[in-house]
C-alpha positions in Angstrom: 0.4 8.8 -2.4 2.9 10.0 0.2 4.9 6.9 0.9 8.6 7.2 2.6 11.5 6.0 0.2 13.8 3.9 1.4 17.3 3.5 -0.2 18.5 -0.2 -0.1 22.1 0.0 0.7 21.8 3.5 -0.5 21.3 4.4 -3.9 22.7 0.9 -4.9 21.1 1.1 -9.1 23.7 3.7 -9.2 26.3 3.2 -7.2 28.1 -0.2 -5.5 25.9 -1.3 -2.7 27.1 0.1 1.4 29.8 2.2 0.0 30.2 5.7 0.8 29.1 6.7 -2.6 26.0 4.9 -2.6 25.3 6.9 0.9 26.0 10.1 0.1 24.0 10.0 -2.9 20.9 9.0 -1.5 21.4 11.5 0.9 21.5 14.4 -1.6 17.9 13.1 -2.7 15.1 14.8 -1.3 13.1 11.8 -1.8 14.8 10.0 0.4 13.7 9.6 3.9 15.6 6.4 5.1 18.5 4.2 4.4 18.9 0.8 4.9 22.4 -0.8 5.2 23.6 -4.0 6.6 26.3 -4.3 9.1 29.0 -7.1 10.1 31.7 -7.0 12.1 35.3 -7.1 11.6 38.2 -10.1 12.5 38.7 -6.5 15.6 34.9 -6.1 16.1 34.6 -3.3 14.3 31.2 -2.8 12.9 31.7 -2.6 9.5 29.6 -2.0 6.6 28.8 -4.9 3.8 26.1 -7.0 3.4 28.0 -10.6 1.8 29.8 -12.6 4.6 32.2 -13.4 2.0 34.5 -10.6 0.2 34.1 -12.4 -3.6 31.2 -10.4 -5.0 31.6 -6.9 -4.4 35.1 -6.6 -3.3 38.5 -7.9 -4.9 39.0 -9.4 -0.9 38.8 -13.3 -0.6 37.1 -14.9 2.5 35.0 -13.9 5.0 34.8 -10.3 6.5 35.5 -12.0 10.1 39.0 -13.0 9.0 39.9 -9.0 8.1 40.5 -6.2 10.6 38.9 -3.0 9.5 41.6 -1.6 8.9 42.5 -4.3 6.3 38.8 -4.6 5.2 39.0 -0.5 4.4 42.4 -1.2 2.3 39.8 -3.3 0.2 38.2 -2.0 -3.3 34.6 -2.8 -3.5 33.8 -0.3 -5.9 35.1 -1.3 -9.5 32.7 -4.2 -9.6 29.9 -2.2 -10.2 32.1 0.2 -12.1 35.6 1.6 -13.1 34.4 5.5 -12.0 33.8 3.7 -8.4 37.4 2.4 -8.5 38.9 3.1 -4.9 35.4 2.8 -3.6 35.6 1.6 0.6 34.3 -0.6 3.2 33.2 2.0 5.4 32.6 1.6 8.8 29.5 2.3 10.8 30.8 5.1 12.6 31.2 6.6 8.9 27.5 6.3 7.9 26.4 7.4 11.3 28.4 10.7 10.7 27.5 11.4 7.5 23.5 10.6 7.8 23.1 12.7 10.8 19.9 15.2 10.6 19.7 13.6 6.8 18.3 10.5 7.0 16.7 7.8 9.0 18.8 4.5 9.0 17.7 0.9 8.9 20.5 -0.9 10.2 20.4 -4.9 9.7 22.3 -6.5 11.5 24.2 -9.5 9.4 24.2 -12.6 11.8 22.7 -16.1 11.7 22.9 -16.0 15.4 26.0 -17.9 16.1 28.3 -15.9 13.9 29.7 -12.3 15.4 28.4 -13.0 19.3 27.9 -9.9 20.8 27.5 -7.6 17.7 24.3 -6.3 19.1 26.3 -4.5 22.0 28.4 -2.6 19.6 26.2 -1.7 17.2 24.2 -0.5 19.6 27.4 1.7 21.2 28.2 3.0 17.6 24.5 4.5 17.8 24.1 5.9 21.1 27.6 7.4 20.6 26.6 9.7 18.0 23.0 10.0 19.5 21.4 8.3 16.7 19.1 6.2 18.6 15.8 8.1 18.0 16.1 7.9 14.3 17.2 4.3 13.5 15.8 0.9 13.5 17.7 -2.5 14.0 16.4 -5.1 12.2 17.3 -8.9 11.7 16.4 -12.0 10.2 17.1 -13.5 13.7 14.6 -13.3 16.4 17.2 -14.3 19.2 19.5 -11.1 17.8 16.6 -9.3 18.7 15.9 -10.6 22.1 20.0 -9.8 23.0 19.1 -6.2 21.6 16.2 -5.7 23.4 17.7 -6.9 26.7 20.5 -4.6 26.1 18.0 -1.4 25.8 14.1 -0.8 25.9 14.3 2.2 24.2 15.4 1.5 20.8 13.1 0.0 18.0 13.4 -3.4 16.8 12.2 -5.1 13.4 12.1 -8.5 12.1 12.8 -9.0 8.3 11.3 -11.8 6.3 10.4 -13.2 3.3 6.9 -14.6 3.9 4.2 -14.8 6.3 2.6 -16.6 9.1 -0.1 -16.6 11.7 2.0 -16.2 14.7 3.6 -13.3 13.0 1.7 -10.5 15.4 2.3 -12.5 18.3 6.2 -12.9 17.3 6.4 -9.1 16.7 4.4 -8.4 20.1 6.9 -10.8 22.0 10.1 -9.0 20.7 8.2 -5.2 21.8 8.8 -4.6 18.0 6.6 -2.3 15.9 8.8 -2.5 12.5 8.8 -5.3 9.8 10.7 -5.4 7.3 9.2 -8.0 4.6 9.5 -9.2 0.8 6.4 -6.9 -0.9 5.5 -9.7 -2.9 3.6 -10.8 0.9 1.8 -8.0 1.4 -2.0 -8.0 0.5 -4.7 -5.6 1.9 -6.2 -8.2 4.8 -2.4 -8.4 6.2 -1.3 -4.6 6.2 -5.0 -4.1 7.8 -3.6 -6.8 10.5 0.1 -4.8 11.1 -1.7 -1.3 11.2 -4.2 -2.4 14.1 -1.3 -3.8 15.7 0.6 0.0 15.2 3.1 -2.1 13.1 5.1 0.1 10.5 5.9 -1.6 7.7 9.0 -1.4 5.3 8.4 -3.6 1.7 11.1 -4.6 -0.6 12.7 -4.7 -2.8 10.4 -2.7 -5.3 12.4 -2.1 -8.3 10.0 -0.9 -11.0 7.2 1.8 -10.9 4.2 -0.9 -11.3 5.5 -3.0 -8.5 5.4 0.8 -6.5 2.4 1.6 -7.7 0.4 -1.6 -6.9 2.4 -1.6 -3.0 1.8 2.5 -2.3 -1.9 1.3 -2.9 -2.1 -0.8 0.3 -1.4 2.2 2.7 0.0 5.8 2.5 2.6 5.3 5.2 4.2 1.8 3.3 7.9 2.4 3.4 8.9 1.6 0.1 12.8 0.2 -0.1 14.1 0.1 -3.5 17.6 0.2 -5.3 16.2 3.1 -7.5 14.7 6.2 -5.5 14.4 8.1 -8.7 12.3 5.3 -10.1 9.7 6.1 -6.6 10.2 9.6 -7.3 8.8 9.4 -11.0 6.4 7.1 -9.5 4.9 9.3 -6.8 4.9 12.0 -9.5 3.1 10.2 -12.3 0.8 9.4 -10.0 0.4 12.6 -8.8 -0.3 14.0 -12.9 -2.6 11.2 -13.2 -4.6 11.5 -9.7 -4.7 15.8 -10.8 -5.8 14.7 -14.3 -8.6 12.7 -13.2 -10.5 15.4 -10.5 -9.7 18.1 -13.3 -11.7 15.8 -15.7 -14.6 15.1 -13.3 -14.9 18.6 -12.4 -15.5 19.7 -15.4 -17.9 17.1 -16.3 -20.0 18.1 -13.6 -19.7 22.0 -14.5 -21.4 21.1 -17.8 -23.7 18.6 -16.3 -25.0 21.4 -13.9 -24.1 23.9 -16.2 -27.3 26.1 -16.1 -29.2 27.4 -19.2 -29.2 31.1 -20.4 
């Protein structure tokens, strides 16, 4: 059971959701193999990184993100509501995560629009990446087919990924049509007959969010190569290692019960 972590908006049991903090401490994780984080952008269009169109919940900011500048939105606390040690705690921008993640991590970048709101975010994200050479190691991903479309018409090199919550028969078709090979989907979906579908079709596959070890276990079961995103990488962690006692365990046993079985006599 090998399957890549993936920390949702960075280590975000631990630490408030898309802040720096979060970041940087999945990154000090081994475990960790990808990030995802969701991106917006400022009243300046800014990419900038938060995953509510509205301030309330995890800053002390009223309103909507598009009515700040960055520079305003990084004046912002939107760490003491997750705790008073993340007091201070940023908005950081895109640019910032990009830096920091660099040779660390892979990034799963979602890309925050219903399709009318922030037109033209897809062109700057897209600079932000290819500025700091990022676009070999990241996937955009979106709720919004037509976001993807605009992205893909911008470049046909980077990889594209539809999220969603659900299933449906033209889903292939859908994912063939948008030269993606990346979904990003609820794991509650996910059954053996469907991931044998998106392998065939060279899909890779991102569940979440798995929050507990017996949700992980039952998901790593359906393939090896399931990315697993979850708000707790040390949760997978003590997953993939339980499993890994367990898995030992059980070859020790039937080893030795076929030494005495074949045991011969003196």
């Amino acid at each position: 059971m090998n399957n890549p972590c993936v920390a949702h908006r960075g280590w975000s049991g631990r630490a408030p959701e898309n802040t720096m903090a979060a970041f940087r401490m999945a990154l000090e994780a081994p475990e960790v193999a990808w990030i995802e984080l969701d991106v917006q952008l400022s009243k300046d269009a800014v990419p900038v990184v938060i995953h509510d169109y509205n301030l309330r919940r995890t800053t002390n900011g009223r309103g909507e993100v598009r009515d700040w500048t960055a520079a305003e939105l990084a004046s912002l606390d939107a760490g003491s509501w997750f705790s008073p040690k993340f007091k201070g705690e940023s908005i950081p921008t895109l640019d910032e995560v990009l830096r920091e993640s660099a040779g660390r991590a892979k990034l799963n970048i979602e890309l925050k629009t219903d399709g009318i709101r922030y037109p033209g975010i897809e062109g700057k994200v897209l600079e932000r990446v290819y500025e700091y050479g990022r676009q070999e190691d990241v996937v955009f991903t979106s709720f919004h087919p037509g976001t993807l479309q605009r992205l893909r018409k911008l470049s046909d090199h980077v990889r594209l990924g539809l999220i969603l919550d659900g299933w449906r028969n033209t889903l292939l078709q859908e994912l063939r049509e948008l030269k993606s090979d990346f979904l990003s989907i609820g794991y509650a979906k996910l059954n053996p007959a469907r991931m044998a579908l998106l392998n065939e079709a060279g899909i890779q596959t991102m569940a979440w969010t798995v929050n507990d070890k017996r949700n992980m276990r039952k998901v790593a079961a359906l393939d090896p190569d399931l990315l697993i995103c979850t708000n707790y990488p040390d949760r997978w962690r003590d997953m993939v290692s339980e499993s890994g006692a367990k898995s030992m365990s059980r070859r020790m046993l039937e080893g030795s019960k076929k030494w005495f079985r074949f045991k011969p006599n003196k």
